[in-house]
Each structure stands twice: as C-alpha cells, then as structure tokens.
C-alpha positions as CSV (number, residue, x, y, z in Angstrom):
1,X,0.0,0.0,0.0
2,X,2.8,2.2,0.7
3,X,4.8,1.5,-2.1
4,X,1.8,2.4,-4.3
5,X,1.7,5.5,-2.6
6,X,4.8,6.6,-3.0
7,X,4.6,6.0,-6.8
8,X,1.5,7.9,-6.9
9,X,3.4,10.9,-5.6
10,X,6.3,10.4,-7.7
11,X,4.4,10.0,-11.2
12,X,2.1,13.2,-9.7
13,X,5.6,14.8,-9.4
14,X,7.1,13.9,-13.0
15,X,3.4,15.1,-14.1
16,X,3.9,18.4,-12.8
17,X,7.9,18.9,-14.0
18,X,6.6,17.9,-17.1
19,X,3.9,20.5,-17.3
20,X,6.6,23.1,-16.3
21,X,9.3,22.4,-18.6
22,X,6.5,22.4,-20.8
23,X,4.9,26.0,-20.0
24,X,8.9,26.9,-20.1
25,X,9.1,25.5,-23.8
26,X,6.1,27.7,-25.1
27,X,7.9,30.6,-22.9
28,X,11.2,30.4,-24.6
29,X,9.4,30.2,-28.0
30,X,6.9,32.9,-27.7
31,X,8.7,37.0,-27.7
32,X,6.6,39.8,-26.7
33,X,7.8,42.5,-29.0
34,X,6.9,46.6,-29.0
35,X,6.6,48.4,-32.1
36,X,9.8,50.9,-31.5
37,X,12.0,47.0,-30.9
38,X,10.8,45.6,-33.9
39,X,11.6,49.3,-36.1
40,X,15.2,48.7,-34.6
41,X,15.8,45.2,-35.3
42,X,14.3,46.2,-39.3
43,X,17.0,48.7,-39.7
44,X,20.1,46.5,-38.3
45,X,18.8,43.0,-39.7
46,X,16.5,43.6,-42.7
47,X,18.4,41.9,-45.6
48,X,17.2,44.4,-48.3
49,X,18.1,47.2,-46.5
50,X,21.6,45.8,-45.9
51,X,22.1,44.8,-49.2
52,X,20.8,48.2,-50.4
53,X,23.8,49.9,-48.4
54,X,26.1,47.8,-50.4
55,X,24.9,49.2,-53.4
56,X,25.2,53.1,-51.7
57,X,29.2,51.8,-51.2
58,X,29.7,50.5,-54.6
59,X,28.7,53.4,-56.1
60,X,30.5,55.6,-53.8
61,X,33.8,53.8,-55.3
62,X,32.4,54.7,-58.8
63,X,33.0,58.1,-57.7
64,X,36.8,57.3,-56.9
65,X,37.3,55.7,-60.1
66,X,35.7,58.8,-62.3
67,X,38.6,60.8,-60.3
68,X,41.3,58.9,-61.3
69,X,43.6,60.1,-64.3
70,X,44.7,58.3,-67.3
71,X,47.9,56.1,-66.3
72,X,50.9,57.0,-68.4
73,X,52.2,54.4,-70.8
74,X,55.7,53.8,-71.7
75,X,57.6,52.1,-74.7
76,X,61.3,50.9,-74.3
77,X,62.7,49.2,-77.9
78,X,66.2,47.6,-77.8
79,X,68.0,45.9,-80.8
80,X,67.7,42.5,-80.9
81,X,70.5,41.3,-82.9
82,X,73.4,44.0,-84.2
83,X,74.8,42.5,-87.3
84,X,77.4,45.1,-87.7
85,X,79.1,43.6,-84.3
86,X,77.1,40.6,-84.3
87,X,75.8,40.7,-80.8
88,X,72.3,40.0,-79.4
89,X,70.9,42.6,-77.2
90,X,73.7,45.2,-77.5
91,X,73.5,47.7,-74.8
92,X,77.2,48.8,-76.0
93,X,77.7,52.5,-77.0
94,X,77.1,51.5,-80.7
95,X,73.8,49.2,-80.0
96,X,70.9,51.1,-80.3
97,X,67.5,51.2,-78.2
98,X,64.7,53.7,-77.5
99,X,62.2,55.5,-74.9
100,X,59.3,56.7,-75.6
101,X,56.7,57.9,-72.9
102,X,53.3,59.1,-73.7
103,X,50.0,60.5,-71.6
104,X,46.6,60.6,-72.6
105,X,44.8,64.3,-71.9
106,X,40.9,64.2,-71.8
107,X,39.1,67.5,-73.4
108,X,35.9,69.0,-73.2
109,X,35.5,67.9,-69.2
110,X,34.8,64.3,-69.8
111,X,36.8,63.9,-66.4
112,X,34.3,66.5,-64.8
113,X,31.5,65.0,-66.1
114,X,32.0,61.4,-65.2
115,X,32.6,62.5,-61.8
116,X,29.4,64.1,-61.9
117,X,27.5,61.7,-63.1
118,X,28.9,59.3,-60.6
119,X,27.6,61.3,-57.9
120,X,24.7,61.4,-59.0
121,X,24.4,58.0,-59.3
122,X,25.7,57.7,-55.2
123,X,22.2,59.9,-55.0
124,X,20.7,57.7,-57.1
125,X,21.1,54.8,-54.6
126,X,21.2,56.7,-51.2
127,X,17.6,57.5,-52.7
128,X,16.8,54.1,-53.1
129,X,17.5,52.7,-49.9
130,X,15.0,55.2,-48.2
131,X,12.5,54.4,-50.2
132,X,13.0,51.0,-49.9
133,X,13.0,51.6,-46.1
134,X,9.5,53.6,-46.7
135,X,8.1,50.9,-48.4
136,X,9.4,48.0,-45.6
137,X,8.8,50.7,-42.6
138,X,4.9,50.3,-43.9
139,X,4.6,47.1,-44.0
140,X,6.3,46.2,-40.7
141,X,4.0,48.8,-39.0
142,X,0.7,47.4,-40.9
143,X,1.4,43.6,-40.3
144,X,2.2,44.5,-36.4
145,X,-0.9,46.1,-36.2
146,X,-3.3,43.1,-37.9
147,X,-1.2,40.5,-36.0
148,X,-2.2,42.7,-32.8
149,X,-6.0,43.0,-33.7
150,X,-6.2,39.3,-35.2
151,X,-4.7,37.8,-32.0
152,X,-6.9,39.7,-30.2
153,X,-10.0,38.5,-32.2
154,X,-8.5,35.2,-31.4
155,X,-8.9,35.3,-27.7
156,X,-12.4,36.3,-28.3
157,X,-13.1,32.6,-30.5
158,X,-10.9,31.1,-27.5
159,X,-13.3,32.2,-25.0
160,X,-16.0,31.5,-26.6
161,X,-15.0,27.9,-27.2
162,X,-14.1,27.3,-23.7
163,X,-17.8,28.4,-23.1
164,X,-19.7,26.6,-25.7
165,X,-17.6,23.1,-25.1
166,X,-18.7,23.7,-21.0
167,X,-22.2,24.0,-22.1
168,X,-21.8,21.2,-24.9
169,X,-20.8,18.5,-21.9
170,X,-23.7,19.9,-19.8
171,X,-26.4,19.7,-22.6
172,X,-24.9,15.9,-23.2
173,X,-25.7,15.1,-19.2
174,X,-29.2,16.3,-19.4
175,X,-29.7,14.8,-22.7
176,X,-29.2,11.4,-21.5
177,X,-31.2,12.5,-18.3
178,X,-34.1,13.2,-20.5
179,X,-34.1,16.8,-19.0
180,X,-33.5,18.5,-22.5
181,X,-34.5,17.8,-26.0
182,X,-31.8,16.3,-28.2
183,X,-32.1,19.2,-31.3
184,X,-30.5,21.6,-28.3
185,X,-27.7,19.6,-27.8
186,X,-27.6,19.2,-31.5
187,X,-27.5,23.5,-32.2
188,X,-25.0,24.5,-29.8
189,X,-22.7,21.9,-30.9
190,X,-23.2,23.0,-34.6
191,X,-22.5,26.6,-33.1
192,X,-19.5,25.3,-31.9
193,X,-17.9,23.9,-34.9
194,X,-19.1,26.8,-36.8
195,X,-16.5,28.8,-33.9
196,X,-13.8,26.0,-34.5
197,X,-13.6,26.7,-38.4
198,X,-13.5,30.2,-37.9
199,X,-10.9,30.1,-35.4
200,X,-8.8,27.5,-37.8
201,X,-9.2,30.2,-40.5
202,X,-8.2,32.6,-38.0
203,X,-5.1,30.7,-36.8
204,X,-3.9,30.5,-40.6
205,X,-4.0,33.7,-40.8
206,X,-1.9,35.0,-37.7
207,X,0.1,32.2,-39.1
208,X,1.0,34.2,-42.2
209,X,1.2,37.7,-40.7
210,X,3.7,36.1,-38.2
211,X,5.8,34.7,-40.6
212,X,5.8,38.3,-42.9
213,X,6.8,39.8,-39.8
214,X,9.1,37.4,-38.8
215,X,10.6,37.8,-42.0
216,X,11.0,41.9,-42.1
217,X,12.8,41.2,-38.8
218,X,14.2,38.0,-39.2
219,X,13.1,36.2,-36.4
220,X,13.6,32.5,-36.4
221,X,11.3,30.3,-37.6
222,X,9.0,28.6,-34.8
223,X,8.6,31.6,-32.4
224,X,5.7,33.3,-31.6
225,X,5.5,37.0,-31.9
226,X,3.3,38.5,-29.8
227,X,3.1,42.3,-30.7
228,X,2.7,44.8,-27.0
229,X,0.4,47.9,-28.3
230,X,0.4,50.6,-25.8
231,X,-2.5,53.7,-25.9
232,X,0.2,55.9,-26.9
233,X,1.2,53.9,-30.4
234,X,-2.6,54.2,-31.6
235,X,-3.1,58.6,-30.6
236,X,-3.6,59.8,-34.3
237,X,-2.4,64.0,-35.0
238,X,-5.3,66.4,-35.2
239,X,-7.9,66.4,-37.6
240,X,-6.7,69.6,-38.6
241,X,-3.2,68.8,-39.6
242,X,-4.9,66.2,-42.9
243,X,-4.8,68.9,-45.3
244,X,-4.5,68.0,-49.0
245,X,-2.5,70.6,-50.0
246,X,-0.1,70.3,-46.8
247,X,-0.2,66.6,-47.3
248,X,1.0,67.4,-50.8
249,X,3.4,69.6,-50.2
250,X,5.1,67.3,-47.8
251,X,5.2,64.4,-50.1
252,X,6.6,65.9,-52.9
253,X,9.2,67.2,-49.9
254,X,9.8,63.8,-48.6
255,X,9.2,61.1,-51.3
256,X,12.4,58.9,-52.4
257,X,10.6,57.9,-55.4
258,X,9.6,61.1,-56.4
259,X,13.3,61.6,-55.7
260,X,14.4,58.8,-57.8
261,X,12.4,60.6,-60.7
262,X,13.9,63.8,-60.4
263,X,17.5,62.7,-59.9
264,X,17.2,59.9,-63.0
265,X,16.5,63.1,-64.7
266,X,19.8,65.0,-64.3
267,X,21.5,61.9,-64.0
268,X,20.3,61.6,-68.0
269,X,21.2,65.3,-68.6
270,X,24.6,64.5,-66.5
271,X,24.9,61.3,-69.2
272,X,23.8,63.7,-72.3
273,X,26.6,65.7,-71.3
274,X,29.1,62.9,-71.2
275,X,28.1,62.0,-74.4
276,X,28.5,65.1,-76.4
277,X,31.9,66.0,-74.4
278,X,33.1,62.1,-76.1
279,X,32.5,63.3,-79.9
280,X,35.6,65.9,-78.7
281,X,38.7,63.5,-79.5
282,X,41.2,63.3,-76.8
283,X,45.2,64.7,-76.7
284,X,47.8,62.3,-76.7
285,X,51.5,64.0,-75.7
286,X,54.2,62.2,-75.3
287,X,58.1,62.5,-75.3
288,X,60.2,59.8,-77.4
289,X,64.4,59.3,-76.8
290,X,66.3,57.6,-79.7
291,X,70.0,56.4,-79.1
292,X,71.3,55.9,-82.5
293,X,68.3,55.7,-85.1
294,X,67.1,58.7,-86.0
295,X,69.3,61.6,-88.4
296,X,71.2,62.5,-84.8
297,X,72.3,60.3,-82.1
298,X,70.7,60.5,-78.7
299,X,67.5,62.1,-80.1
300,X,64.8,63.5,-78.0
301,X,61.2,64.2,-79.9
302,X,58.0,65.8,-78.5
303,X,54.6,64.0,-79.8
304,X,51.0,64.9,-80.0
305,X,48.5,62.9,-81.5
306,X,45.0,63.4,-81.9
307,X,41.9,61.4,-83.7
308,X,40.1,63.3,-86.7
309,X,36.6,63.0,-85.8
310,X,35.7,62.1,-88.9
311,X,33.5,59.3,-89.1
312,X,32.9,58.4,-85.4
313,X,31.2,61.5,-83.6
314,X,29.4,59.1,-81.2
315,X,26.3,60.3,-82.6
316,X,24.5,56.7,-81.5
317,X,25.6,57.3,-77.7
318,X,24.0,60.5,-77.9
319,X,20.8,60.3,-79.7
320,X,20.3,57.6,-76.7
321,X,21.1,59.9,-74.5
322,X,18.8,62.5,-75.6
323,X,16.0,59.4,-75.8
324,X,16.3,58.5,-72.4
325,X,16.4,62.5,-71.1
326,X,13.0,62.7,-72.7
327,X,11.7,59.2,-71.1
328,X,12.7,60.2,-67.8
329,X,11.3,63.8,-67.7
330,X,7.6,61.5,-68.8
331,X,8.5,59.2,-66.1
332,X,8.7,62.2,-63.9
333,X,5.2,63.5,-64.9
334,X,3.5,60.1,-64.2
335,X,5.4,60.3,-60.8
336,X,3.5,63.1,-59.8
337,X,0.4,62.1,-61.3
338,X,0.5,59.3,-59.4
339,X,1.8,60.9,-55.5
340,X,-1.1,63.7,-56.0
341,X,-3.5,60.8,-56.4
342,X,-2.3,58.8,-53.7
343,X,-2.3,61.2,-51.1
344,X,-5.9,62.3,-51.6
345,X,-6.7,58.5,-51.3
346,X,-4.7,58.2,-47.7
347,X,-6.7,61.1,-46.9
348,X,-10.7,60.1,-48.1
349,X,-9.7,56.8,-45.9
350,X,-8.5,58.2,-42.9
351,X,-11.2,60.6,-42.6
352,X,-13.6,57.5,-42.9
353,X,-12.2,55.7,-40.7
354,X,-11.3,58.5,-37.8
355,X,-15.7,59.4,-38.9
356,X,-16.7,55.9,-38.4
357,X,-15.0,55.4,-35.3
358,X,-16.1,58.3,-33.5
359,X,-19.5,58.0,-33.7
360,X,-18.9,55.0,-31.9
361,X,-19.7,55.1,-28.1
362,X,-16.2,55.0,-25.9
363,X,-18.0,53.1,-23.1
364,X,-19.6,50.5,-26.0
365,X,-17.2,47.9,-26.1
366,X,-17.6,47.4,-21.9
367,X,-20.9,47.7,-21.5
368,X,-21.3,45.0,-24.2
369,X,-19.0,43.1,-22.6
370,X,-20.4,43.6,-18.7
371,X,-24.1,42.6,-20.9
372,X,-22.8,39.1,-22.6
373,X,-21.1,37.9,-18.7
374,X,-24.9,38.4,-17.7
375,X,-25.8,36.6,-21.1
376,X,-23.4,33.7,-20.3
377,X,-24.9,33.8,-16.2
378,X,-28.4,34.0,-17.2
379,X,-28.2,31.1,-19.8
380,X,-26.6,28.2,-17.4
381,X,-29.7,29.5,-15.0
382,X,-32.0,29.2,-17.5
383,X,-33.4,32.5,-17.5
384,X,-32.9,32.9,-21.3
385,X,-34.0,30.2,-24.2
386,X,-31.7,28.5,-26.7
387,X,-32.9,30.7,-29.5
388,X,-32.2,34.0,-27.7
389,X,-28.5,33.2,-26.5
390,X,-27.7,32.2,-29.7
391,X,-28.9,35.5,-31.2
392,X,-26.7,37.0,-28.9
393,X,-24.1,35.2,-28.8
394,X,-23.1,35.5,-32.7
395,X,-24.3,39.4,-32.5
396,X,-21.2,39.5,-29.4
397,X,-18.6,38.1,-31.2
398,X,-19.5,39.6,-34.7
399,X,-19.1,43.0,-32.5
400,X,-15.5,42.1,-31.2
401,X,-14.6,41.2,-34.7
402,X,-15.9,44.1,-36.1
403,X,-14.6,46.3,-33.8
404,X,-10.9,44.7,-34.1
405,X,-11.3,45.1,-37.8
406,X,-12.2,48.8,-37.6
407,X,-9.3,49.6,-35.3
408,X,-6.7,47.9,-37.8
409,X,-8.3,49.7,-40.6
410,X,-8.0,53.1,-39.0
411,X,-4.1,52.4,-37.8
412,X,-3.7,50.9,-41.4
413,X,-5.0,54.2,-43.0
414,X,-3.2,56.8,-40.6
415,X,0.2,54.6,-42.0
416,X,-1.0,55.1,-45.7
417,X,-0.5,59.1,-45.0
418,X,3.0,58.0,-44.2
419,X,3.2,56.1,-46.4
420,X,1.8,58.5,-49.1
421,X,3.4,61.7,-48.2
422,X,7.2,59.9,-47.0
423,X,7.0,61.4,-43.4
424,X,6.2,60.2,-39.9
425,X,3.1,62.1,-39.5
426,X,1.7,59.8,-37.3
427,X,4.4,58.5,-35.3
428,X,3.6,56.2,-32.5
C-alpha cells in the first residue's frame, strides 16, 4: 500500500515537472515584441536594407574611379641582334635602343563630367534605400498592427469555445437525463464547430502575418511573436493637420521615389553631357628618346597625336542619350500624377475611418461586454431560451470582430498618410 503510494506521488511529481518544462518551452518560443524593438531590429537585420547599403558603397567607389587620371604608358625598344658587331641585345655605345613615354589628356570635361555623373548616381542609390525603407517601414508597422488585432479577435473565439464546449458537456448530461431535448444539444454543438472553423481560419492567418513579420525582422522560424500595443502607439495628430495641400506639399518634400524621378532626370542630362563632351577627341602627348636611329644620335622628340573625328562623332551614344532625357522627364510627370492621387486617397480613408469610429460610443465595447457575462450567467440558470443566447451570442462576437477590424483599418490608414506623403506624420 505504501509502495503504491509513494509511486502515486512520484508520477504526480514527473506530471507536474513535465507541465513546467513544458509552459517553459512555449515561454522560450513565444517573444513579446513593441513596435519601437521591432523598427530597430528592421533597420540592423533587414536583408534588403543591408544589401541596399552595399549598393550606396559600390557606387561611392564609382566616384573614386571617375577621379582617377589616365595612367601614363611607356615604350622601351632595344635591338635584338646588331649585325654590324654581331651581338644580341647590344646595350654597348654603338647598340641602339629607344624611350618613348606618352599621356593621354581628356578634353571638353569628360573627367568632370563622369565624376558628376557618378555622384549622381551615389544619389541615385542613397535614394533608393530610403524608399526602400518607406516601403518596408509600412509594412512592418501594418502587419504589427493586424497580428495585434487578429490575435486579439482570437482570444475572443478562444473564450467562446471554452464556453460553448462547458455547455456542450452539460447539454450531453441532461440529454441522457431526458431533461433537455436532443435538437439543443444538437444547435449548440453546430454553433460550436461553426466557432472552430473560424478560429482554424483565423489561426492560418496569424500564421502568415507572423511569418511576414518574422521575416522583415528575421526572427527564427518557430517563435511566436506576440506584438505589445500601448494607448500611446494608436493617438492619431489632429484632424486639422490632414490637409490635401499640406499633405501634398510634404510628399513631394519627402518622397524617395519622387526623388528617384527627379534625380534619373539629371543623371540623364549629367549622361547627355558625357556624351556630347566624347564626340571631342582626346590629346595624346608624349616624349620619345632615340639612341642611334634617328638623323642625330641620342635624339629627344615631343609627340601629339589626336583622332580626326571624322567618321565616329558618337552620334549613336547621344541620340540615346537624348532618348532616355526625354523618357525620364515622362516618367517624372507620371510620378507626380500618381503621388497627387495617392495622397488624396490616404486622406478620403483616414477621414472615414477616424468618422466611423467616432460616432462609436467610448463606453460600447464594456458595456457589451459587462451585458454578454450576464448573457453567459443568465443562460446556465435558464433564465434565457436557446434561441435567444444564440442570437446573442453570434451578434457579441461579430461585435468584437468588427470592432478589431475597424481599429486595424484606421491604424492601417493613418500609415497610408506615411506612407503617401514619405514622413512620420503619425508616429507612435
């Protein structure tokens, strides 16, 4: 009897280590993660964003090479074999051999102009890796958000469930007592599995905005992230400060692909340039020494050459040139075009979505809460049919989904103004 006792306590024990180290397990694989962390860890870890500052680098040491001059070339001639003395390689007083040392001069700037044009190409890059941080920035900020609300919608299905599986095994008891009919047992358990889908839908879902965040951030595969929203990261700027032609004016400020546009411009005007400046044939001077061949010994001779530009004018290099001026300065159009139009579309949603939400009653969401725990009480004493906590029940939850919906849509359009107009105008 004793023995049996003690094994009873020991496999109670090994039970309860076991639901420890377990609970530990989910701890270690779950992080709680604010919204100003997971901006940090975007800009140090972010692979695109790293591999965009590469580029910015790169094109920095274009700029050092555009600098660099023209290395000097020089031409030493010996005579092989001297048939007069009938020696090879005669470096004697009556062999002969030669110097010649020449340097290429560029005309017309070319030098100046590639130097330019490789800064602006260092723009040209510095430009793109804000905008690609824009682009990311919104996105990490938008899936934080719906994995916030989603997770939260999720608690409400969990809840629920917990409920509805309490009253499932009740219902079964007094089924089988003949207390209740079986078509009740029958509706709350299809209510149930109609909860269970949804929440499996759910789940896939927070599933997939984990793993895009996870991703921006790169967090290992396998752990939770469970985003921490404070009432500070959801207080949106005045109503007053959504002005279309402020908003405007700030994006055409601020945009890096509006940028982009406006420096692939010059940089074609910076290429045009180029182009023309290479028609202009370059100087060649050099200085030539000759021991014993010329009509004096030890002869020293001053050269400059020059191409006739004749045929070549590199008139194909700069009609493409002029082409792609042209292209860009349409690209550059459609730029604005489009930035105008997307800021007034930021701007019709916010407004909707800061109108929507304010007509809603502050106190709302607890009062409807405070009702449904009365619901819930007033249902396992009978005081309410079937019929009538069913009504209720979906018209709850549809609430709290609704609700969570409308919250991530207003946070998701307060980022499209960021988004839109390049700037942190609202900035949790």
């Amino acid at each position: 009897m004793i023995n049996r006792l003690v094994l009873s306590i020991w496999l109670v024990l090994f039970a309860a280590l076991f639901r420890i180290a377990a609970v530990s397990a989910q701890i270690k694989d779950t992080i709680a993660l604010t919204l100003a962390d997971a901006e940090q860890q975007l800009l140090q870890k972010n692979i695109p964003l790293l591999v965009q500052r590469y580029s910015i680098d790169s094109a920095k040491a274009g700029i050092i090479t555009a600098k660099l001059y023209d290395n000097p070339q020089v031409t030493y001639e010996n005579v092989l074999y001297n048939h007069t003395d009938n020696r090879w390689f005669d470096f004697s007083y009556n062999g002969e051999n030669s110097l010649q040392v020449t340097q290429l001069i560029k005309l017309a700037g070319k030098r100046n102009r590639a130097v330019l044009l490789a800064q602006s190409g260092v723009k040209l890059n510095e430009y793109q890796f804000y905008d690609i941080l824009r682009t990311l920035r919104f996105s990490l900020h938008d899936n934080f958000y719906d994995l916030y609300y989603k997770q939260r919608s999720l608690d409400t299905y969990a809840s629920q469930i917990a409920f509805l599986q309490t009253v499932v095994t009740v219902f079964t008891e007094q089924r089988d007592l003949g207390n209740i009919a079986p078509k009740e047992v029958i509706r709350i358990k299809s209510m149930l599995y109609d909860l269970q889908h949804d929440q499996l839908e759910l789940q896939q879902d927070i599933q997939q905005a984990q793993s895009d965040l996870a991703l921006l951030i790169r967090i290992p595969t396998g752990i939770a992230i469970v985003p921490q929203l404070s009432p500070g990261d959801t207080v949106a700027p005045a109503t007053f400060q959504f002005n279309f032609e402020a908003l405007l004016d700030t994006a055409k400020q601020n945009r890096y692909d509006l940028k982009i546009a406006q420096e692939t411009v010059r940089y074609n005007q910076l290429n045009l340039r180029l182009q023309k400046s290479i028609a202009v044939p370059d100087l060649q001077v050099g200085f030539s020494y000759d021991k014993q061949g010329n009509f004096e010994r030890n002869y020293n001779g001053l050269n400059v050459s020059m191409p006739i530009p004749f045929f070549n004018r590199n008139q194909g290099n700069i009609k493409t040139a002029k082409i792609l001026v042209e292209s860009s300065k349409l690209q550059l159009q459609g730029e604005e075009d489009e930035l105008a139009h997307e800021v007034m579309n930021s701007l019709q949603l916010v407004l909707r979505t800061e109108k929507l939400l304010n007509e809603f009653d502050p106190g709302f969401e607890n009062d409807y809460t405070k009702m449904m725990k009365e619901v819930e009480k007033n249902f396992r004493l009978h005081n309410i049919g079937l019929l009538e906590f069913i009504d209720l029940y979906d018209a709850y939850r549809n609430n709290v989904l609704k609700m969570n919906e409308l919250k991530y849509d207003r946070l998701h359009a307060l980022e499209l103004i960021n988004f839109s107009t390049g700037s942190l105008i609202f900035h949790p």
